[in-house]
C-alpha positions in Angstrom: 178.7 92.7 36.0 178.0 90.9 39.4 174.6 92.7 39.7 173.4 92.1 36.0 174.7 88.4 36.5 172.2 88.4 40.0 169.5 90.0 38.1 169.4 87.5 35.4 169.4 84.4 37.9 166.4 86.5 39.7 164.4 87.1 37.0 165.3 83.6 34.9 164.1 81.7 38.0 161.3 84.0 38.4 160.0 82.4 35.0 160.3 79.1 36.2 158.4 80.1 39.3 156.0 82.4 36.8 155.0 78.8 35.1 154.4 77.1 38.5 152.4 79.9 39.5 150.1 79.5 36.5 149.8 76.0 37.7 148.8 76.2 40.8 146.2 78.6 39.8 144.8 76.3 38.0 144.5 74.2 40.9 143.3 76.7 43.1 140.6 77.5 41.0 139.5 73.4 41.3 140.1 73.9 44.9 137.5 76.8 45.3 135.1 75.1 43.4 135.8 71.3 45.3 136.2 72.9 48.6 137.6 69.9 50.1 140.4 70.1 48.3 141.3 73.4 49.5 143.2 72.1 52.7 144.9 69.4 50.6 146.6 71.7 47.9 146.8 74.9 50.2 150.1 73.6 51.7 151.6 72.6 48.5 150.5 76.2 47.3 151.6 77.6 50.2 155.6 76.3 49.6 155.1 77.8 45.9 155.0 80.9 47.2 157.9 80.3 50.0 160.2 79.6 47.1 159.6 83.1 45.5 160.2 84.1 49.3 163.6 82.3 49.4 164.4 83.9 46.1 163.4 87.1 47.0 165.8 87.0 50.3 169.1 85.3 47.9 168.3 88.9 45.6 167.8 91.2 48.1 170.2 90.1 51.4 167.2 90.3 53.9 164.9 87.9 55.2 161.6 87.2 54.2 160.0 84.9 56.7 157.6 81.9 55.8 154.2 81.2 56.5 153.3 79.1 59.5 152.2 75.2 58.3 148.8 74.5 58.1 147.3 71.7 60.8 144.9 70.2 62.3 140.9 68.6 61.1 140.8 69.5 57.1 137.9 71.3 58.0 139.7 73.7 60.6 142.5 73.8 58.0 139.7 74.7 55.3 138.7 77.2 57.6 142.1 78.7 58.3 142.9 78.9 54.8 140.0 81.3 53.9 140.1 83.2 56.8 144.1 84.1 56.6 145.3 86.9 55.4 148.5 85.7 54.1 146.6 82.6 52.0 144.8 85.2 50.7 148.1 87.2 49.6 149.7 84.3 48.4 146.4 83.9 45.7 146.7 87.3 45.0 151.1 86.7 44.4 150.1 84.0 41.9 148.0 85.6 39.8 150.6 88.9 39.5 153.5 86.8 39.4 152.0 84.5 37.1 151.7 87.3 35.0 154.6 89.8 35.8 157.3 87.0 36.4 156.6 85.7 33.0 156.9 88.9 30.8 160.0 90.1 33.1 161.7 86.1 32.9 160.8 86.1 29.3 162.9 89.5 28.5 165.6 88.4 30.8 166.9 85.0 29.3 165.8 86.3 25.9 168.1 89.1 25.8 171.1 87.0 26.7 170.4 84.2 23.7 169.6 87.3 21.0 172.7 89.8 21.9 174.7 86.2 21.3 172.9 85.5 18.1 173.5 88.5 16.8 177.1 88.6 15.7 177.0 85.0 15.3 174.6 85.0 12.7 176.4 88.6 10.9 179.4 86.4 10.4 178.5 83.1 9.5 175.7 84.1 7.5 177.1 83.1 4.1 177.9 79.9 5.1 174.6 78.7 5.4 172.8 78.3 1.8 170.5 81.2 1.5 171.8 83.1 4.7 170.2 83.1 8.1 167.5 84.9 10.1 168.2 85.9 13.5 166.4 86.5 16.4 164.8 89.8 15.2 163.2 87.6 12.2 165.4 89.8 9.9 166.5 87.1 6.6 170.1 87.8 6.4 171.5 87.4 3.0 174.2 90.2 2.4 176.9 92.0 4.6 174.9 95.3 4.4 172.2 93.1 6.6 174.2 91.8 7.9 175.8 95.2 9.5 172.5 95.7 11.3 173.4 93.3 13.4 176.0 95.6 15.2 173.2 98.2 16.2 170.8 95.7 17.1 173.6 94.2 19.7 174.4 97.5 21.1 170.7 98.0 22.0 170.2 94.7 23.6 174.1 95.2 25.7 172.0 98.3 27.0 169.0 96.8 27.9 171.2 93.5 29.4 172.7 96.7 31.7 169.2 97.7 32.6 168.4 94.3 34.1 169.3 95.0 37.8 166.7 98.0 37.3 164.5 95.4 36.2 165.1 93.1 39.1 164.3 95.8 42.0 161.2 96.7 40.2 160.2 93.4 40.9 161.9 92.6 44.3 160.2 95.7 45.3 156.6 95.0 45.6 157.2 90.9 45.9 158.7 92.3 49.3 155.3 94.4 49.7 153.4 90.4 49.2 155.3 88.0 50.7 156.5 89.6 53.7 154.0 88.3 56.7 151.5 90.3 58.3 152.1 92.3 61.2 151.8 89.8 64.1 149.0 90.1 66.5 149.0 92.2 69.1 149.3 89.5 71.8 152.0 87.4 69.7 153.9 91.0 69.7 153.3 91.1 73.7 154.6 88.2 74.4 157.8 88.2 72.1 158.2 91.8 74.7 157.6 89.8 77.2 160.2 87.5 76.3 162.7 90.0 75.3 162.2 91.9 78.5 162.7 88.5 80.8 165.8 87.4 78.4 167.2 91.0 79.1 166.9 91.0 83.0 168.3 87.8 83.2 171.1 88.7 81.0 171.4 91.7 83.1 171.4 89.9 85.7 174.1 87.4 85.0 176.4 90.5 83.7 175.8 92.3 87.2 176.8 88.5 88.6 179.9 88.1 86.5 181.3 91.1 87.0 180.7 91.1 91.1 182.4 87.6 90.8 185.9 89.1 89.1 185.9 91.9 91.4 185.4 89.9 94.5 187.7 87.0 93.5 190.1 88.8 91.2 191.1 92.2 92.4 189.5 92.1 96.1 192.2 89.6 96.9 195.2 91.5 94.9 194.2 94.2 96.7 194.3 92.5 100.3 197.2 91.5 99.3 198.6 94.9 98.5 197.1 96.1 102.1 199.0 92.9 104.0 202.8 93.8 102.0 202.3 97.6 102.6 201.9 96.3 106.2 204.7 93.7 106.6 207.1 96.3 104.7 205.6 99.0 107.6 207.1 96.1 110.0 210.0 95.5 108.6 211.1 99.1 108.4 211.0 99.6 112.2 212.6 95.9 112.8 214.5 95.1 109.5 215.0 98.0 107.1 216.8 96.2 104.6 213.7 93.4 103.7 211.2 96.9 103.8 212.0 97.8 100.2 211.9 94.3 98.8 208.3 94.3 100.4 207.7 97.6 99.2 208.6 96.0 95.6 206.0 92.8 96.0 203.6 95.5 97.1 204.2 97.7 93.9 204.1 94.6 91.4 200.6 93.3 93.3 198.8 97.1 93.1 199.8 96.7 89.3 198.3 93.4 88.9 195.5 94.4 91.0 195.4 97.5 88.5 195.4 95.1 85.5 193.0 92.4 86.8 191.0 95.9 87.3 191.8 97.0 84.0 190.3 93.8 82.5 187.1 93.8 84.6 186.4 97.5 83.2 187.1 96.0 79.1 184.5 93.4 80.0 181.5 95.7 80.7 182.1 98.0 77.6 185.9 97.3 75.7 187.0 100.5 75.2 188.4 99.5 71.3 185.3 99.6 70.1 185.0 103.2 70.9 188.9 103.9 69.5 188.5 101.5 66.2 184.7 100.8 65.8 183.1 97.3 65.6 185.1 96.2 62.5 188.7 97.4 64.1 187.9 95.7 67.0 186.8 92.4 65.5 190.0 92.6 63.3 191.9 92.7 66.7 190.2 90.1 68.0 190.8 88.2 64.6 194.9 88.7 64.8 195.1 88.2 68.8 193.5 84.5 67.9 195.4 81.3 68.1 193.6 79.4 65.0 194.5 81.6 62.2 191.4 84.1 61.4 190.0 86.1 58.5 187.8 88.5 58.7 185.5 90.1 56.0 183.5 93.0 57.2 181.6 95.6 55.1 181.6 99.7 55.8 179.8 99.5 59.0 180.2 102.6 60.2 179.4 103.6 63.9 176.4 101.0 65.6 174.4 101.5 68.9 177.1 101.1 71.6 174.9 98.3 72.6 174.8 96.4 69.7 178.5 96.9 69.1 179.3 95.7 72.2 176.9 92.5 71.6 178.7 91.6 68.4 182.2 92.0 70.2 181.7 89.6 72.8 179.7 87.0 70.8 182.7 87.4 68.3 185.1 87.1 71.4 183.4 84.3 73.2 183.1 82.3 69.4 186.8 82.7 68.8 187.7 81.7 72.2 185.7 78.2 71.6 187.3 78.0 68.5 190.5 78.4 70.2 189.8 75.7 73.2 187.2 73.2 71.9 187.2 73.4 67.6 190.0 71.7 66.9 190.5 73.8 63.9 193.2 75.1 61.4 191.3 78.0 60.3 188.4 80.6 61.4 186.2 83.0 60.0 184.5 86.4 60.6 182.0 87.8 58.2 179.8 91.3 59.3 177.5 92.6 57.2 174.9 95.5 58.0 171.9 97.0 56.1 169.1 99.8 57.4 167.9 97.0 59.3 170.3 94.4 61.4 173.9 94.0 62.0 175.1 90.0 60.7 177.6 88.1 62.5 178.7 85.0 61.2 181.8 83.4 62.9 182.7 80.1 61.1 185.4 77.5 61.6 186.7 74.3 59.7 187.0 72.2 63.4 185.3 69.1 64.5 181.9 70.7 65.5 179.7 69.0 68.1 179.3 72.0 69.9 177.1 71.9 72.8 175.1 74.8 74.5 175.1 72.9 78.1 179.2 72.4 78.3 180.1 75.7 79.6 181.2 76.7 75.6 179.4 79.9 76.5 177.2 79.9 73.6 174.2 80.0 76.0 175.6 83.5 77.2 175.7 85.0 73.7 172.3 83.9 73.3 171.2 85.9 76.5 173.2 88.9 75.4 171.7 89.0 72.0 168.3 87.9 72.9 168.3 91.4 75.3 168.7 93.1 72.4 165.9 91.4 70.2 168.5 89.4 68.3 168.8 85.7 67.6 171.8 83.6 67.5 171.7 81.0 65.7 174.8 77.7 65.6 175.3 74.9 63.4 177.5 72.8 64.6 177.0 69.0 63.3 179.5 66.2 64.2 182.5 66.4 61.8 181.8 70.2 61.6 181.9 72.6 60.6 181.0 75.0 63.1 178.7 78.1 62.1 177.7 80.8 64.5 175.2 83.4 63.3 174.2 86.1 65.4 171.6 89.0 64.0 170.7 92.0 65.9 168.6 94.9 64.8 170.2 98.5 64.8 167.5 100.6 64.7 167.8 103.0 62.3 
């Protein structure tokens, strides 16, 4: 029922959109033929079509990214417009849209209104002088027309079920339209570029972070171990007695040293997510929090180990903010994959105001997921809430 109930929205709105599109045909048309025009109503053309791209992503769960605004002298912007390729998709979307979305809209909220009107007008027929005709145009005036109402509405509760069908048909190619083209080859060098510098220098920072914990963490347990093994080695030729309680500090430092080295190891690859996957690992994370945390994860299966290991600390690093800086009573933790990315959305009800530059450690998850080709996104307005999004591709 949910995905008739989406279908129906999708293809009801697709008629309001359908009637637009005629529209701004129309205008189109007196934009080719007053050229001047054409960088006036291109941008208003343009967002049109964006809202068919925004409706498209709501149906289908995947993003579908809008066109780049026009600028600059209306002659340049002229120019642009019939040079681009994706103006020249959008005119060709209007004109099948304009066409499609209004036989597919039509069908949709008509189907709804007649397999209602159906049943109503079999049983209140004789109530009305001279009976009633319903939506088939059928006059009815007896119960034996009235009784064809009961096949007719079994038809349309059919077709109602065939709507989602209906939908992907035309989600399918409006995804082939409105999705951008293929950026340039330089654009696509220098996003490499970027990834490959945002890598290194997360790289970088890891190799950093870890050489820190060792050094200041279990370097000096461990000198301590060395310096109680060696007072104890003391003792036992001078004081026997105080050599086993030195023995015993020396014991409980190798363990912590052990531990602390224990922790380091978790931090370059958590072993969880190899013995529960993403989604048991998160849920640990979720009950070990302090702010009481839900989490809603789909079947995610088993991820790159580097993208599983990117969602866990972004997840770990959120809750911990949530934790130290929110201020909140509750958390959230949504994951969601399809053929395409792995969604993270961590979400709190705190005071917000979160800021990149005070050591919250968003500006680390960043790194970590832009060396993966990801973006992490955070809303965090004063007052809250807090919204953390993080999207990485899994390549498969």
């Amino acid at each position: 029922m949910k995905r008739i109930w989406a279908a129906l929205v999708y293809l009801a709105t697709g008629l309001l959109t359908a009637i637009a599109a005629w529209l701004a045909l129309s205008v189109l048309l007196l934009s080719v033929v007053v050229l001047p025009l054409l960088p006036v109503t291109a941008p208003l053309i343009r967002r049109i079509v964006d809202v068919d791209r925004w409706r498209l992503a709501r149906y289908t769960g995947t993003g579908v990214r809008e066109q780049e605004p026009l600028d600059g002298p209306w002659l340049h912007r002229a120019q642009r417009v019939l040079a681009d390729p994706a103006s020249r998709r959008d005119g060709l979307w209007l004109l099948v849209h304009a066409l499609v979305g209004t036989v597919f809209g039509s069908i949709a909220i008509s189907i709804p209104g007649s397999l209602v009107q159906q049943p109503v007008a079999a049983l209140l027929w004789w109530v009305v002088p001279g009976g009633i005709e319903n939506s088939f145009g059928i006059h009815i005036d007896s119960w034996a027309k009235a009784s064809l109402s009961v096949p007719i509405a079994l038809v349309l509760a059919l077709v109602l079920t065939q709507l989602p069908r209906l939908a992907d048909v035309d989600a399918r190619w409006a995804k082939k339209l409105l999705a951008p083209p293929r950026a340039s080859l330089e654009t696509r060098l220098a996003e490499v570029v970027a990834t490959r510098a945002a890598a290194l220098q997360a790289h970088g920072a890891e190799l950093r972070r870890i050489e820190r914990n060792l050094h200041d963490g279990t370097q000096n347990k461990l000198v301590g171990v060395v310096m109680m093994l060696g007072i104890a080695e003391r003792s036992l030729h001078q004081n026997p007695d105080n050599a086993l309680k030195a023995l015993i500090r020396a014991q409980d430092a190798a363990g912590d040293a052990l531990e602390e080295l224990r922790n380091v190891v978790r931090s370059i690859h958590p072993p969880v997510l190899d013995d529960l996957g993403l989604d048991g690992a998160i849920q640990a994370l979720a009950a070990r929090c302090p702010v009481p945390c839900m989490l809603q994860a789909d079947h995610l299966g088993r991820l790159p180990a580097a993208v599983e290991a990117a969602a866990y600390f972004a997840v770990a690093e959120a809750l911990t903010n949530v934790a130290k800086h929110s201020g909140a009573r509750h958390a959230w933790v949504s994951l969601g994959v399809d053929s395409e990315r792995l969604t993270v959305v961590v979400h709190d009800d705190g005071k917000g105001g979160a800021d990149e530059k005070q050591g919250t450690g968003l500006e680390g998850i960043r790194g970590r997921v832009g060396a993966l080709d990801g973006t992490a996104t955070v809303s965090s307005p004063e007052g809250g809430p807090t919204v953390l999004t993080v999207v990485l591709p899994i390549g498969k």
